[in-house]
C-alpha positions in Angstrom: 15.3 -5.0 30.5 12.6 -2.8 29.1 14.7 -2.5 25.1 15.6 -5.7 25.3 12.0 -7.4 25.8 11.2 -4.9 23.0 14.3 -6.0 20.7 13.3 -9.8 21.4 9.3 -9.0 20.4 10.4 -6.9 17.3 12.5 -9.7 15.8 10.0 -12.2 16.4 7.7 -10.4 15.1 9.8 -10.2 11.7 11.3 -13.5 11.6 8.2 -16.1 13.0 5.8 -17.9 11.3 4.0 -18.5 14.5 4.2 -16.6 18.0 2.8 -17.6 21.3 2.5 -15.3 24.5 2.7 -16.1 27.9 1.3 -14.7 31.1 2.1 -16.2 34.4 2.9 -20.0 32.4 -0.8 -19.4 31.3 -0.6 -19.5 27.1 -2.4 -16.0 26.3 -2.4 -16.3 22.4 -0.7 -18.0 19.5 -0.8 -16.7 16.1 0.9 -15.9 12.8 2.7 -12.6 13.6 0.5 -10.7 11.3 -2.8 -11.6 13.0 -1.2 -11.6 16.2 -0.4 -7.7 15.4 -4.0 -7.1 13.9 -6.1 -8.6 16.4 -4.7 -9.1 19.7 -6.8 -11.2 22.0 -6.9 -9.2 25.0 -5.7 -5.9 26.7 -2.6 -8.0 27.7 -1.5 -8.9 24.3 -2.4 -5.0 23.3 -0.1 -3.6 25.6 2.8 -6.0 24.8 2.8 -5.6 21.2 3.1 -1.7 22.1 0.5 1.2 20.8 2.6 1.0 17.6 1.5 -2.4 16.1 -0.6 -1.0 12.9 3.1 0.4 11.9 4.9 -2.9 13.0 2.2 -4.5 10.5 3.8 -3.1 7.1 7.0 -5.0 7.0 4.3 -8.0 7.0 2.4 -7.1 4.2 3.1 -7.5 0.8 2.3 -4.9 -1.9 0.9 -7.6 -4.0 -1.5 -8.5 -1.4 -2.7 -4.8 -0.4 -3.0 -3.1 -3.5 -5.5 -2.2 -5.9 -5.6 -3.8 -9.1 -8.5 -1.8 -10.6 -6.4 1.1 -12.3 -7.3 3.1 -15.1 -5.3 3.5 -18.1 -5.7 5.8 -21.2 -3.3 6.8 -24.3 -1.3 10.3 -23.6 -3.5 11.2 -27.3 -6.5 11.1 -25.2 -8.3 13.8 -24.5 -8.6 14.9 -20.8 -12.3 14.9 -21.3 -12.0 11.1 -21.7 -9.9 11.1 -19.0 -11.9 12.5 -16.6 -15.0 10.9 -17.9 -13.2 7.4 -17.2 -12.3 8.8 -13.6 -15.4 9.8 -12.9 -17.4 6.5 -13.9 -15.0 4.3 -12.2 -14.4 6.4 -9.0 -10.2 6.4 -9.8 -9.0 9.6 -8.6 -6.6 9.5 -11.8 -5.5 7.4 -14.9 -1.9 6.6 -15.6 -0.5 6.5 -19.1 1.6 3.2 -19.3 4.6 3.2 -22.4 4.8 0.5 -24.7 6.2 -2.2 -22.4 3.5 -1.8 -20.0 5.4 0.3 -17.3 4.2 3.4 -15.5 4.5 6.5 -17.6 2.7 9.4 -16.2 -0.6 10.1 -14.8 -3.3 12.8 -14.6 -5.1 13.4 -11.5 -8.6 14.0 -11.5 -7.9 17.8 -10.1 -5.7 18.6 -12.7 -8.4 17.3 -15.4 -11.0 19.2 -14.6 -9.1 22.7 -15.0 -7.6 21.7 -17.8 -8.1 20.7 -21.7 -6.4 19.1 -24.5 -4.5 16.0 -24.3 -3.8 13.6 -21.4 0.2 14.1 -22.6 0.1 18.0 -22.6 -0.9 17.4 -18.5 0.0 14.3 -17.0 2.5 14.3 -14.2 6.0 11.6 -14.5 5.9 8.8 -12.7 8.1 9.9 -10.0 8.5 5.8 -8.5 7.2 2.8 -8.3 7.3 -0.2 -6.2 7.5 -3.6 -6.4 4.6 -5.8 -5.9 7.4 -8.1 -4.0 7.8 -5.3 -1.5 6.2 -4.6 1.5 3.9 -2.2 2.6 6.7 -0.2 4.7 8.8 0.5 1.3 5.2 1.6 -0.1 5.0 4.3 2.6 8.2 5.1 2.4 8.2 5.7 -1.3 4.8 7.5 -1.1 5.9 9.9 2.0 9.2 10.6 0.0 7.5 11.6 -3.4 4.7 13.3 -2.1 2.1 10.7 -4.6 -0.8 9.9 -3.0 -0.9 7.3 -5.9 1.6 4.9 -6.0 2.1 2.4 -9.4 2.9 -0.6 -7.9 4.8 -2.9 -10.5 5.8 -6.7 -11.2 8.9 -8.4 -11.8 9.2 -7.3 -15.1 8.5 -3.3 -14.2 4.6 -3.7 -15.8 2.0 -2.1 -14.0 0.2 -4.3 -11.9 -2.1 -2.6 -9.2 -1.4 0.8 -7.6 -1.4 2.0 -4.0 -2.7 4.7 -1.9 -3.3 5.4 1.7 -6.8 4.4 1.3 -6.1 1.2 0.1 -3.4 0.8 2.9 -5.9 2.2 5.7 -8.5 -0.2 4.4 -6.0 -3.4 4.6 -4.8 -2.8 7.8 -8.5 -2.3 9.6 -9.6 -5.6 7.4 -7.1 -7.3 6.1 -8.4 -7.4 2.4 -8.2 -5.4 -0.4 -10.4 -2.1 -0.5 
């Protein structure tokens, strides 16, 4: 009975617009699924939704919603001193390097530039992925757990770079439900 409780809360979860919660034919809360998930109304609600709500959370959040839109970008002819001094004024831990349609190229961490000279091209990293800013924050994860990038170029329709993501930014919208 146990699973199957768990089963019916999980799909609801995914599938509602609204949800409301009963105790004893007393109506406990009713909320969207998302703020349901994020701010439970009492201990009885907490320990329905199960200790793994935050998690439950990221198939309802959209990577347009949740990401960062205040990226930095320079030209791979740059010099990683520019680089680095455009990090460091804007607090970016890197700068991507976007080709000539707009998408994703590479990018050079803040790390690398500050062992390093020359150009931003003879050190930036590939792109290793990107996702969509149709996607959800569990595809984000997954694609940032899979690659090993903190950073992750979060692109529209048309594969331009339109925010990036990082476990910061997620952390942040989860706790407050706004962009960091």
């Amino acid at each position: 009975l146990h699973r199957f409780v768990e089963i019916v809360r999980d799909e609801a979860v995914k599938m509602a617009d609204k949800i409301a919660i009963f105790r004893s034919g007393r109506l406990e809360q009713y909320a969207a699924p998302d703020e349901l998930l994020a701010r439970p109304a009492n201990s009885f609600i907490e320990d329905f939704l199960g200790s793994d709500r935050a998690l439950k959370r990221l198939r309802l959040v959209s990577v347009r919603d949740a990401m960062e839109t205040g990226f930095i970008t320079v030209r791979s002819s740059d010099s990683v001193e520019h680089a680095l001094e455009r990090m460091r004024s804007s607090r970016s831990a890197a700068v991507f390097v976007l080709n000539a349609d707009g998408a994703p190229q590479s990018l050079l961490s803040e790390q690398v530039a500050e062992l390093r000279s020359g150009t931003v091209g003879d050190h930036a990293e590939p792109v290793k992925s990107a996702v969509p800013t149709t996607g959800d924050l569990r595809q984000a994860v997954s694609i940032m757990f899979a690659h090993d990038m903190p950073l992750l170029p979060c692109v529209d329709e048309g594969g331009r770079m339109a925010g990036v993501m990082s476990y910061r930014s997620i952390v942040h919208y989860l706790a407050h439900g706004a962009k960091a």
